[in-house]
C-alpha positions as CSV (number, residue, x, y, z in Angstrom):
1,X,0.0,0.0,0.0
2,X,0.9,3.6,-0.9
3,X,-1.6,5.5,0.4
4,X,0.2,6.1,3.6
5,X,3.5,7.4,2.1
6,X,1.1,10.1,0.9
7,X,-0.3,10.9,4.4
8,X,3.1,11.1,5.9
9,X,4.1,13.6,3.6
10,X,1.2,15.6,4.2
11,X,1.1,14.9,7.6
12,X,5.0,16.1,7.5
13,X,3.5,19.2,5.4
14,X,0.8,20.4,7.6
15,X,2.9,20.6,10.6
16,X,5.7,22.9,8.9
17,X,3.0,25.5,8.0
18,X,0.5,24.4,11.9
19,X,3.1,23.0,14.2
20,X,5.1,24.0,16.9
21,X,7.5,24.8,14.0
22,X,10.4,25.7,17.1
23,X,12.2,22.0,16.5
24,X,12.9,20.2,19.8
25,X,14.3,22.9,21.9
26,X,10.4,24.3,22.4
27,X,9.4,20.9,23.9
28,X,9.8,19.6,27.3
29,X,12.0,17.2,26.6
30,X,10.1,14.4,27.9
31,X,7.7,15.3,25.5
32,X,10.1,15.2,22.7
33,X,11.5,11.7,23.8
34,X,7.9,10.6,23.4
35,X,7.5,12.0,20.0
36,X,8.8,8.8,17.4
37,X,5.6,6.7,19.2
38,X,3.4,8.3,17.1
39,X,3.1,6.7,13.9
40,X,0.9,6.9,10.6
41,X,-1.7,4.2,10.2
42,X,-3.4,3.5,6.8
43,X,-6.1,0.9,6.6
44,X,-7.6,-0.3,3.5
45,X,-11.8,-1.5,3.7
46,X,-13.3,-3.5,0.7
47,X,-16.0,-1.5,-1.2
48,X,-18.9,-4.3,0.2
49,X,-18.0,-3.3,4.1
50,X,-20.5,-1.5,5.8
51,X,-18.6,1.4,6.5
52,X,-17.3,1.7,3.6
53,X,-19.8,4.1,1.8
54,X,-19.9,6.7,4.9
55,X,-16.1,6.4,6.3
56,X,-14.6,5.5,3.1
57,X,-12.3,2.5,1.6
58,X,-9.0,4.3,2.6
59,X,-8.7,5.9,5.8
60,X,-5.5,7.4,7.1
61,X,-4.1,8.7,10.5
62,X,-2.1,7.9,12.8
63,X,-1.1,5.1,16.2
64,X,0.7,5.4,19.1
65,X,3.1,2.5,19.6
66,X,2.2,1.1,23.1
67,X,4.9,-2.0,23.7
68,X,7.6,-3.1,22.9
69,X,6.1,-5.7,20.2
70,X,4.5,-3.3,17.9
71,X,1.0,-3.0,19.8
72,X,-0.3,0.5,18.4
73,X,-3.6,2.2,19.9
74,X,-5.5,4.1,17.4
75,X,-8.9,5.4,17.1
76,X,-11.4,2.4,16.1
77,X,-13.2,4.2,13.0
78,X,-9.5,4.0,10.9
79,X,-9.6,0.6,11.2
80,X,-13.2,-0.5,11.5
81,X,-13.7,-3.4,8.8
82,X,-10.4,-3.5,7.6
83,X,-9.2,-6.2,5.4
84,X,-5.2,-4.7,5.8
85,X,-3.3,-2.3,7.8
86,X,-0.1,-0.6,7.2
87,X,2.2,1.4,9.6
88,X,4.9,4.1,9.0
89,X,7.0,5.2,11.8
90,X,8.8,8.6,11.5
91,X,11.6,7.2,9.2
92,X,9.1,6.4,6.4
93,X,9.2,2.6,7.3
94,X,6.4,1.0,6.4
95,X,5.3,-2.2,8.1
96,X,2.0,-4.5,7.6
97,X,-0.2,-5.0,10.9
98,X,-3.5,-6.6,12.1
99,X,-6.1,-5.8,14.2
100,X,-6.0,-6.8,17.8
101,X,-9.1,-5.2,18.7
102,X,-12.0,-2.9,18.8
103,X,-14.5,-1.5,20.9
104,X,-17.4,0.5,19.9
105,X,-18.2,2.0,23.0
106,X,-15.4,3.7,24.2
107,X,-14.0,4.3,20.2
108,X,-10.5,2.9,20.6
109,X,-8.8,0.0,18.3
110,X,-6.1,-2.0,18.6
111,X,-3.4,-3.3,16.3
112,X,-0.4,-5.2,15.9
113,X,2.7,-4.8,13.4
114,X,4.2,-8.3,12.2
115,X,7.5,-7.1,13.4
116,X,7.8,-4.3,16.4
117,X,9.1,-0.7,14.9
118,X,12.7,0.6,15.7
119,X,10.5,2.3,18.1
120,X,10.1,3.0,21.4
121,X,6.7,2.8,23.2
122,X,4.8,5.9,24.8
123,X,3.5,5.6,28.8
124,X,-0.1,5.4,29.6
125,X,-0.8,8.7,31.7
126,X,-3.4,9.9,34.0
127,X,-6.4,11.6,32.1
128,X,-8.1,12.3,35.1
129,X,-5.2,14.5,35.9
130,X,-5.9,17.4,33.0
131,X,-8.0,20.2,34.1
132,X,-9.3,23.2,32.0
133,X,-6.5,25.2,30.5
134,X,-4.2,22.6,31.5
135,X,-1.0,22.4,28.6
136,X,-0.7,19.8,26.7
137,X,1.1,18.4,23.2
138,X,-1.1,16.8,20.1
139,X,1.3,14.7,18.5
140,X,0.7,13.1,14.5
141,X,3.8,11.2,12.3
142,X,6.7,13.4,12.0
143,X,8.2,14.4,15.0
144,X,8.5,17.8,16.5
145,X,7.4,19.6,13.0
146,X,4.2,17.5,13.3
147,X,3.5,18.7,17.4
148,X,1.0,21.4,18.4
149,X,1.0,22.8,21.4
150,X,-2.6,22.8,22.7
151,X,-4.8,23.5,25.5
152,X,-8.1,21.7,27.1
153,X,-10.7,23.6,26.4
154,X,-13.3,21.5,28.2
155,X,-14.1,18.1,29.5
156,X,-17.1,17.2,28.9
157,X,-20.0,15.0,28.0
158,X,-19.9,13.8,23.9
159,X,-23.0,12.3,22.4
160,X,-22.1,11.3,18.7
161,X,-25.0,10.9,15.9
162,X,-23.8,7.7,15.5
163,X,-25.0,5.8,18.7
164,X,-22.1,7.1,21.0
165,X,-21.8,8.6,24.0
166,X,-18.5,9.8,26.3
167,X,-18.8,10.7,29.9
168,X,-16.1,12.7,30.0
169,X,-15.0,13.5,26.8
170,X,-11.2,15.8,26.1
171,X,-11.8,19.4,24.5
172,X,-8.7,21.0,22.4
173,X,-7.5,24.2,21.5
174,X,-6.2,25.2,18.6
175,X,-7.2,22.7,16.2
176,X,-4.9,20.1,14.8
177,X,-5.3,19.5,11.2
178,X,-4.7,15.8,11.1
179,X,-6.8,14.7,14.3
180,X,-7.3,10.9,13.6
181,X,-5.7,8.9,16.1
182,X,-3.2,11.1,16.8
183,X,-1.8,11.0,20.7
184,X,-2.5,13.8,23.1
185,X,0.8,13.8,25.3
186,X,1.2,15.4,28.6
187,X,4.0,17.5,29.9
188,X,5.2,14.5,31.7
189,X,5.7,12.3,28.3
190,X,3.0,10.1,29.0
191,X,-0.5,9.4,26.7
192,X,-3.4,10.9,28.0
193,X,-5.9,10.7,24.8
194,X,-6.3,9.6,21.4
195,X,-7.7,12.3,18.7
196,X,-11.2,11.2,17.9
197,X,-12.5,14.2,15.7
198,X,-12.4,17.8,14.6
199,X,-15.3,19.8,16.5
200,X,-16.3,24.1,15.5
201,X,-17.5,24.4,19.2
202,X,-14.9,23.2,21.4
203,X,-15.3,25.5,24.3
204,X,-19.0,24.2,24.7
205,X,-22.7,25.0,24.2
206,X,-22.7,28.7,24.5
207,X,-19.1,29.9,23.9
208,X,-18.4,31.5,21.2
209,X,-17.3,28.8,17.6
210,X,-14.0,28.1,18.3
211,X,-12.3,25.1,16.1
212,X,-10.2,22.2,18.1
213,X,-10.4,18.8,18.5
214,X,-12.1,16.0,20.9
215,X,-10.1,13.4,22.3
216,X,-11.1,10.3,24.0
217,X,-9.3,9.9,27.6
218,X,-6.5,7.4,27.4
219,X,-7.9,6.3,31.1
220,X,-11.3,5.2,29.2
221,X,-9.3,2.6,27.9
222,X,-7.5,0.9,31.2
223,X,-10.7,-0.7,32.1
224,X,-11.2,-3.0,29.4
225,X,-7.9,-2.9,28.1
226,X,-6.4,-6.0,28.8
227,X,-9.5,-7.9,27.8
228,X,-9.5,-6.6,24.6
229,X,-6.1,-7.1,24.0
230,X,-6.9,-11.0,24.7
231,X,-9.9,-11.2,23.7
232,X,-10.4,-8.6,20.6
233,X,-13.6,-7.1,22.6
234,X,-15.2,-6.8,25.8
235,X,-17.4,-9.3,27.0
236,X,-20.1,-7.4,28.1
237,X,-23.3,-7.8,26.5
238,X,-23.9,-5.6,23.6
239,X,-26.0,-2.6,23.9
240,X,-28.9,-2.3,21.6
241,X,-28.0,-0.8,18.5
242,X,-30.4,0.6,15.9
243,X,-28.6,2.0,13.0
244,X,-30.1,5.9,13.2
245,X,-28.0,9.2,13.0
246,X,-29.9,11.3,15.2
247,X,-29.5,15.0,15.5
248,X,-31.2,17.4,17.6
249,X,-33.3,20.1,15.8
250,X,-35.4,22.6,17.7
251,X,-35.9,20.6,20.4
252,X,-37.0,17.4,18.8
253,X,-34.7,14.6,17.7
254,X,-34.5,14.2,14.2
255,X,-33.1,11.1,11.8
256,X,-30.6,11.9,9.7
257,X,-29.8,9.2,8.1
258,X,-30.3,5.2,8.4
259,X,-27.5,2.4,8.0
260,X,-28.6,0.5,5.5
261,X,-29.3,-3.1,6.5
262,X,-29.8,-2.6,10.1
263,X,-32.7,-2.2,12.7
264,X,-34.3,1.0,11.9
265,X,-34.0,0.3,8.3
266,X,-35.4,-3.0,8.7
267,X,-38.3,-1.6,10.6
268,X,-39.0,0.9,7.7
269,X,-37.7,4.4,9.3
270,X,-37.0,7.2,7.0
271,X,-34.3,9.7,7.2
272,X,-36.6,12.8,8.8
273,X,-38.4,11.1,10.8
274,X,-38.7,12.3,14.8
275,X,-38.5,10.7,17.7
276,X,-40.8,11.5,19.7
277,X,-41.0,9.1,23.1
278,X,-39.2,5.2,23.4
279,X,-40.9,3.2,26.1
280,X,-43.3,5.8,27.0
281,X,-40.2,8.6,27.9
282,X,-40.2,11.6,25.6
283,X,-37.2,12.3,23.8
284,X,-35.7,15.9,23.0
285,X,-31.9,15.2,23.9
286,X,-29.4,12.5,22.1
287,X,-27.5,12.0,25.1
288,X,-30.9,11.1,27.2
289,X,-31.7,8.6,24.1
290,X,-29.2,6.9,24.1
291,X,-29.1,6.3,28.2
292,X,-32.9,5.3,27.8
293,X,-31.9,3.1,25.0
294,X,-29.0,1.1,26.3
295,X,-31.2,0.8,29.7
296,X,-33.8,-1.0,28.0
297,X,-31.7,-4.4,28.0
298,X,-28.9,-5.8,26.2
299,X,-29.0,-6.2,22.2
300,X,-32.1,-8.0,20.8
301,X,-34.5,-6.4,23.2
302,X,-37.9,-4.9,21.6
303,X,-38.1,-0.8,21.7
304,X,-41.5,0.6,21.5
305,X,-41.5,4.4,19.8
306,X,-43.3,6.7,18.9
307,X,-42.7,8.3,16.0
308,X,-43.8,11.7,13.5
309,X,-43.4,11.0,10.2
310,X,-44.5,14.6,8.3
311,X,-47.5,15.2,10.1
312,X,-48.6,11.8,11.4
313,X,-47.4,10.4,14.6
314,X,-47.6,7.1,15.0
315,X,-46.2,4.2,16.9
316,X,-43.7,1.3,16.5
317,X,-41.4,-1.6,17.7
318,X,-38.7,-2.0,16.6
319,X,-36.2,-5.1,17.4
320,X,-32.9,-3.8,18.6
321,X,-29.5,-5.4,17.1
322,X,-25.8,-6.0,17.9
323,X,-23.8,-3.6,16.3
324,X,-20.5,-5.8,15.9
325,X,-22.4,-8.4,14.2
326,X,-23.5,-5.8,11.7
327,X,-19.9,-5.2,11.0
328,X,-17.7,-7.0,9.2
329,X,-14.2,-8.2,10.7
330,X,-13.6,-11.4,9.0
331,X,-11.6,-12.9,11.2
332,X,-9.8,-10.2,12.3
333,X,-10.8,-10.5,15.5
């Protein structure tokens, strides 16, 4: 695969003209120590995958080398139905990997390279341990020319369109331009979060628009981490999972859009239709829908709505799914 020789090059690019620009002497140098960890990450999805229409058949990023046998964390959606992986560490080296896991809740994947990198790995930190304008590095392929220096803008709760919620969610500032699992790195060296997305409001509902990125925690990921490491997920049952992008629109929460195949599409919901209640609760925030949805029971459990389609309200059940069977892994995992 090529495609990643192309992202480092970029990646290199982007943080000449958006990076701390100053070469190592303007990082602490535990920071810069911790700098060749990060690697690029290109994953390549067949055109059948479900995910391939919406996050595309070649996704590129970035890892963060973990051990010393070529474990890399990254954010899941990179590598979500992949049929191969590649890694480039900061000398342009390219080497093959698998998947080792991935977990839908919290967003983080694993993988593996077939041999480790010339490498060293990166220390898990203590997320709990940033507060609000606390100082922090975002960190992408390419060493010092490819760090920002950043702030938290917030830490906060994240509900996703796509059926995801974060408790406690990281908020940057400024924006880095090549967010996708790049490492957030503390002062100290260590990795406190993995970049997740590019958000125009990242100093909350209310602020003034202000571009930066989310990060999810790095201590969301201690929990579960060595079982999904042995096991490729987390035992747990699966939350109910229905296939709707829900947004919220003047107080009502609106579908806008379906994944093709699953539950609500099954069921026959269209893209604008409102939710109006599920099990007899009203509905008018994402966050609350989702908390009332995953209480209902584990995947498979019946969800009664009702619905406004137009002008008509009306009501339905609908069967809820398991969103990893859904998706295609082969036997990645």
């Amino acid at each position: 695969m090529t495609g990643n020789r192309g992202f480092w090059a970029r990646a290199r690019a982007n943080a000449d003209s958006e990076g701390s620009g100053g070469g190592t002497s303007s990082l602490p140098p535990a920071v810069a120590s911790a700098l060749p960890s990060v690697v690029g990450l290109a994953a390549r999805i067949p055109e059948d995958r479900r995910t391939a229409r919406t996050l595309g058949t070649e996704r590129e990023g970035h890892g963060i080398l973990i051990d010393d046998d070529g474990l890399i964390v990254t954010i899941g959606y990179l590598i979500m139905e992949a049929q191969s992986v590649t890694i480039t560490d900061l000398s342009g080296h390219e080497l093959p990997a698998r998947i080792v896991g991935y977990d839908y809740e919290s967003g983080f994947g694993l993988v593996r390279t077939l041999r480790p990198p010339a490498v060293g790995p990166i220390r898990f930190g203590d997320s709990d341990s940033l507060d609000v304008r606390s100082e922090a590095w975002v960190a992408g392929v390419g060493g010092a020319k490819a760090s920002l220096k950043v702030r938290v803008a917030g830490r906060r709760e994240f509900a996703g369109y796509w059926e995801y919620l974060l408790d406690d969610a990281l908020f940057t500032v400024p924006a880095y331009p090549l967010w996708g699992g790049s490492g957030l790195i503390g002062q100290d060296g260590t990795l406190l979060g993995v970049g997740s997305l590019l958000v125009q409001e990242a100093l909350g509902p209310g602020a003034p628009a202000f571009p930066g990125n989310m990060f999810v925690p790095i201590n969301r990921l201690k929990p579960i981490f060595d079982e999904l490491l042995a096991n490729g997920r987390i035992s747990t049952p699966p939350k109910p999972w229905l296939g709707v992008y829900t947004m919220e629109h003047r107080g009502q929460l609106v579908i806008g859009g379906i994944a093709e195949g699953g539950p609500a599409d099954r069921a026959g919901l269209k893209q604008g239709d409102v939710l109006l209640a599920l099990n007899g609760e009203e509905l008018d925030e994402v966050a609350e829908f989702y908390r009332l949805l995953w209480a209902a029971g584990p995947a498979g459990v019946p969800l009664s709505f009702r619905l406004q389609r137009d002008s008509d309200a009306f009501d339905m059940t609908i069967r809820s799914g398991d969103r990893m069977k859904y998706l295609n892994f082969e036997s990645s995992l």
